[in-house]
N, C-alpha and C positions, 0 to 999 in steps of 0.2 A: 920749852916747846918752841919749835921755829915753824914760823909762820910767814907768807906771803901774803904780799898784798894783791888784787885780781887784775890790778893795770899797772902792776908792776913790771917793768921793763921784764926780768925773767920770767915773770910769770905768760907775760905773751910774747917770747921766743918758745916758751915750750909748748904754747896753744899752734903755733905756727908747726912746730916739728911736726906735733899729731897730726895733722892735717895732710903733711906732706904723708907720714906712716898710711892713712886711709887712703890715700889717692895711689900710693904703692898699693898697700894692698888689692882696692879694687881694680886696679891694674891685673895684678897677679888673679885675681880670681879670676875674673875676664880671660886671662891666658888660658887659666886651667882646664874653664868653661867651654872656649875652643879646642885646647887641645883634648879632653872628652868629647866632644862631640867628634874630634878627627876620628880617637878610635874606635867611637860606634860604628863611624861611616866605615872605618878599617877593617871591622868587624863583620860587617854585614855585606862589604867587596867580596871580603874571603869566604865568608859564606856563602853567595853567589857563584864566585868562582868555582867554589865547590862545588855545587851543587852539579854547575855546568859539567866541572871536570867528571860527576859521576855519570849524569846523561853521555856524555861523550865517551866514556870506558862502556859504556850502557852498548850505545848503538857499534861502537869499534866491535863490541864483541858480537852484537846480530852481523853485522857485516863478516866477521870473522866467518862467522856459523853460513851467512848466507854464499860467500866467496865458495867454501866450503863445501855446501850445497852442490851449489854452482859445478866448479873442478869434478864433481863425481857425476853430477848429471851430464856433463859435456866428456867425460872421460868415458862414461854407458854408450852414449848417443857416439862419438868415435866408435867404438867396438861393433854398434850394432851398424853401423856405417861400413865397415871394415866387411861383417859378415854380410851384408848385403850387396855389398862388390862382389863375394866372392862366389866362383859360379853364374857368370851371367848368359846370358842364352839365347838362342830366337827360337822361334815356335813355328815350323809349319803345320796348319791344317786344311786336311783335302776330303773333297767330299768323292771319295774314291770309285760309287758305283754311278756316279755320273757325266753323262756324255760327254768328252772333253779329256777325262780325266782316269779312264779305263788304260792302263799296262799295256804295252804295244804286246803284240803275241811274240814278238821273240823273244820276251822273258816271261813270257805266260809260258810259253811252250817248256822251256828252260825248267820249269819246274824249280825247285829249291833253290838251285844255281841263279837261275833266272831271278827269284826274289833277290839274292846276295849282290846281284849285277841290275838291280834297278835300284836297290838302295844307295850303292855306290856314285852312281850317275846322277840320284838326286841329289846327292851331297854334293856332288862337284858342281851339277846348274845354282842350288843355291848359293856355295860359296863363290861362284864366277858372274852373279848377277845383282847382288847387293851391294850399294856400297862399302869400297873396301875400310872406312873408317871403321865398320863397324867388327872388323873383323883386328884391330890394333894389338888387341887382349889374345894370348896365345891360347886361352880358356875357356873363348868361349864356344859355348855348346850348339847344338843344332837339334831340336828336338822335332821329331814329324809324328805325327796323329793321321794315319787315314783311315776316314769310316766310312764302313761300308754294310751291309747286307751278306754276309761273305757265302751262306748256302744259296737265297736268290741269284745271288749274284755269279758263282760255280756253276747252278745249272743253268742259267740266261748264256754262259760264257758255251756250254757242251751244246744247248740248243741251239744256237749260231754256228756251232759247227767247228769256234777258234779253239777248242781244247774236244778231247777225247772224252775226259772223265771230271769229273769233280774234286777227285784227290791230285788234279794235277793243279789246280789253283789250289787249294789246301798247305801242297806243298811250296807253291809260289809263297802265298803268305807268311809262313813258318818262316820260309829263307829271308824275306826280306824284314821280318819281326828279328828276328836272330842274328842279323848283318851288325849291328848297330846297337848300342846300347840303351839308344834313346831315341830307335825308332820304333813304330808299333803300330801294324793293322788291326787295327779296331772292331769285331763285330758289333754292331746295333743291333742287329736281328731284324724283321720284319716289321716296315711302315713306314710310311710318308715320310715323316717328317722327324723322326730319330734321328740322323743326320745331320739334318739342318740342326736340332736342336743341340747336337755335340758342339756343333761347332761355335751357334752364337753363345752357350755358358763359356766355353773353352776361351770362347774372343773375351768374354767380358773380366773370365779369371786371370787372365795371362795380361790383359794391358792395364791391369791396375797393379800389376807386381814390378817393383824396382827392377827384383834382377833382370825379368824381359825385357829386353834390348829392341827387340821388334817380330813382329805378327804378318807371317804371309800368309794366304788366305787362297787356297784353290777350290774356289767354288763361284766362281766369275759369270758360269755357265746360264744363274740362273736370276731372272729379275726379284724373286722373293726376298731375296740376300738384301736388295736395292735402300728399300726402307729402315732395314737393321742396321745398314752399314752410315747411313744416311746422320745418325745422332753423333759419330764420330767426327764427321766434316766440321764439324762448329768448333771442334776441340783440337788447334793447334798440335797439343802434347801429343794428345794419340794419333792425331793424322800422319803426322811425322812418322810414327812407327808403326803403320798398317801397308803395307804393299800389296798387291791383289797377282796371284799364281795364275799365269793363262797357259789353259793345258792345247789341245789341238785345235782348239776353235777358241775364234775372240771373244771379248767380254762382251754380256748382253749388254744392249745397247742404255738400259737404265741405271748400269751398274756403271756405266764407263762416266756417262753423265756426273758422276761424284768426283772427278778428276781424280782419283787416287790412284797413286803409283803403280805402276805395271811392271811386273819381270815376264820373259818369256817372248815368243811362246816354246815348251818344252815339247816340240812337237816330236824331235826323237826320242820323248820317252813314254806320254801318252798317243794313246793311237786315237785318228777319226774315228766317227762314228762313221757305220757304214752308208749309203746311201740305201735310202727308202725308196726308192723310184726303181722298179724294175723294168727292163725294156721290153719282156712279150710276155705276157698272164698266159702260160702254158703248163700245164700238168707234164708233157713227153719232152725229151730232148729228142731236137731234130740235127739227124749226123750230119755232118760238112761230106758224107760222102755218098752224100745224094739220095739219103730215105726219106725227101719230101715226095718222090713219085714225079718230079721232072728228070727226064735225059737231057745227055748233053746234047742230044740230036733234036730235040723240036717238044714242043708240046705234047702230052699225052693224058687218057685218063687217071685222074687221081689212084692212086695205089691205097689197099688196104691200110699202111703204115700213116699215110697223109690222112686218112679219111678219120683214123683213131684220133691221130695228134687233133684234127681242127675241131672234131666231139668233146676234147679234151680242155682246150682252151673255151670254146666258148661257157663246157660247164665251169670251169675256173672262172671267167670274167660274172658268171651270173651270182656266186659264191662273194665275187670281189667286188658288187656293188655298192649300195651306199651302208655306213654304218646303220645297225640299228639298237635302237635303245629302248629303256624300259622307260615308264614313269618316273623314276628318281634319274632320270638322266643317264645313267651306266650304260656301258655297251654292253649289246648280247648276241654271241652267235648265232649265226641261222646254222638250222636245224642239220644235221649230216645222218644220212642212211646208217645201219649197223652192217658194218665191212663182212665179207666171208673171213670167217675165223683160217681158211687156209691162205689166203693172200694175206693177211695180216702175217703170218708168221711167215712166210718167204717176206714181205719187207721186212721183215726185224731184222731178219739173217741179211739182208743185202744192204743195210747201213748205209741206206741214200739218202743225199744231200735235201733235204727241204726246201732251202732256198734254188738249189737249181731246179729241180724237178716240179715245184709248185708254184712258184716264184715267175720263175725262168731265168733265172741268172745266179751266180755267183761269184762277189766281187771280193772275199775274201782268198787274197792267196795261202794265209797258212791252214785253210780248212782239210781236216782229212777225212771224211766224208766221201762217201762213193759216188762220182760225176760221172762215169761212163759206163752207163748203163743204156739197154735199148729204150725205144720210148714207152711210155706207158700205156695201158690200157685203161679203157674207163672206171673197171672195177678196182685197176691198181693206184687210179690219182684219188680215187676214193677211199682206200683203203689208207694210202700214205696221209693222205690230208686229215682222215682219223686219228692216225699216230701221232699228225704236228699238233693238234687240239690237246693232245693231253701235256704237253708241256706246257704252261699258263704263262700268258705273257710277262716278260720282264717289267715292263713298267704297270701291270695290275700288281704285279707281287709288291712291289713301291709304294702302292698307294696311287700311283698315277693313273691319271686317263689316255688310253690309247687312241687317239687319233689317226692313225695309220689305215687307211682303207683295206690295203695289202696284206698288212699282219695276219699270218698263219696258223697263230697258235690261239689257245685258250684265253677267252674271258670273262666266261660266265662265274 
């Protein structure tokens, strides 16, 4: 058996080797140690990473979805973009049975034609009085609305004398509803304020729609408008697109106050209102050819014909004094005698003028009405002024109050 000694020369080179082996080895462990621990941290990078890489395919794909979204909701919104371009329009509305804004008689008289040639004419004032920007679009429309009372308003038109019958505005209407495919006389029927109230829904429907381009407005006439029109001033957008239609008389002076645009006036196509101011409160006409009962030769006594006419007028100015009223404020006619049933019917047949005959004047030229007639007698201004009572005044059939001293007709 070989044996070593413990400080024997070999025996401590081999103590020395081992020492080096462990100081290797713990070397090597130490390596190991770090490089395990690299790939945990390697591990858990890539895990990370991934995770990231999933959140990120995660939201790529909402994005995807949302982009997507997106494209189809902006692709709708073009389309309905597209549809709301097309077809764009302006709106006239007219409050048609009011002063200012009444049909001249030569297309009242005109009849059907006459409506087809006031349609026309308003289409040419509109398209020749707005700016032309607005007109760039070969498309776009012209839509009119007038409303009106259209039987009040037919018989006010025959009681005045400017038409014959009622069917001849009827027919007026018809023509000018039928000119045009997007124009249209409107009945309201009877009252105050049906009218008004077409037209402020009308205003409010029409200037909150894209495709209306712009809102003329012929109803200028009257200060009620003033305050409705008044919430628009503050709004830029709608101001822009409101112009105000002046038909033969200017805008009331509290509408005009709102500075909003003006066209007009379209005074060759509405007619004045007539004048209310008559110059002699006489029942008779007195002829230019001398039946007051003066000669060309001098002074003489009054002639029976003079004597009727001046019994005549003064019972018309007693007739024509001050309005009267009830309790609730309304007007009421004074009282009138019950006519003989046979002068009644000889005026019916003689289709005299009211306004010249009771009035004393007549300042309508297209009136056809009988003006030359001899004068009247007291039972005949009686009997006529009978006749004017039962047609009811135009502005009570409205809803209005007649302030007119003069008015002939009915208002009880």
């Amino acid at each position: 058996m070989i044996t070593f000694a413990m400080n024997s020369p070999r025996m401590h080179g081999m103590m020395l080797q081992y020492d080096s082996y462990r100081t290797e080895v713990d070397r090597f462990t130490e390596v190991d140690t770090q490089r395990q621990q690299l790939i945990v941290r390697l591990v858990e990078a890539l895990e990370s990473a991934q995770n990231e890489i999933r959140k990120c395919q995660l939201d790529l794909q909402n994005e995807t979805e949302a982009r997507r979204r997106f494209q189809e909701q902006a692709e709708l919104m073009d389309g309905r973009f597209r549809q709301m371009e097309r077809r764009p329009y302006i709106v006239v509305l007219i409050d048609a049975d009011a002063d200012g804004y009444t049909f001249h008689d030569d297309f009242l008289m005109e009849e059907s034609k006459g409506g087809e040639a006031a349609a026309d004419e308003l289409l040419a004032r509109i398209r020749g009085s707005l700016p032309t920007g607005l007109f760039e679009r070969a498309d776009m429309d012209i839509v009119v609305k007038a409303f009106a009372n259209i039987d009040g308003m037919a018989q006010a038109l025959v009681r005045d004398g400017r038409l014959s019958d009622t069917r001849s505005f009827r027919a007026f209407v018809s023509g000018f509803t039928s000119r045009l495919p997007f124009f249209d006389f409107v009945d309201v029927g009877p009252g105050k304020e049906r009218a008004d109230q077409k037209i402020r829904e009308n205003l409010r429907f029409h200037i909150d729609s894209w495709q209306c381009k712009h809102v003329v407005l012929g109803c200028c006439h009257d200060s009620g408008y003033a305050a409705f029109l008044g919430q628009f001033v503050a709004n830029p957008a709608a101001l822009n697109r409101i112009s105000l239609l002046e038909g033969s008389t200017p805008c009331h002076p509290e509408i005009a106050k709102l500075a909003l645009n003006q066209i007009g006036p379209f005074d060759t196509l509405f007619s004045t209102p007539p004048s209310r101011s008559p110059k002699l409160v006489t029942y008779a006409k007195i002829s230019s050819g001398g039946s007051s009962g003066s000669s060309s030769g001098g002074s003489s006594p009054p002639s029976p014909t003079k004597s009727i006419v001046l019994r005549a007028a003064q019972t018309g100015r007693e007739r024509f004094g001050p309005i009267l009223r009830d309790a609730n404020g309304r007007r009421r006619d004074r009282e009138l005698k019950n006519p003989d049933p046979a002068v009644l019917g000889k005026l019916k047949s003689l289709n005299l003028c009211n306004w010249k005959f009771l009035r004393g004047n007549c300042d309508l030229e297209s009136c056809t009405r009988n003006h030359n007639f001899r004068d009247l007698t007291d039972a005949e201004g009686d009997a006529l002024w009978y006749l004017a009572r039962q047609g009811r005044c135009w502005k009570v059939r409205r809803g209005d109050d007649c302030d007119d001293p003069k008015c002939i007709y009915g208002h009880n």
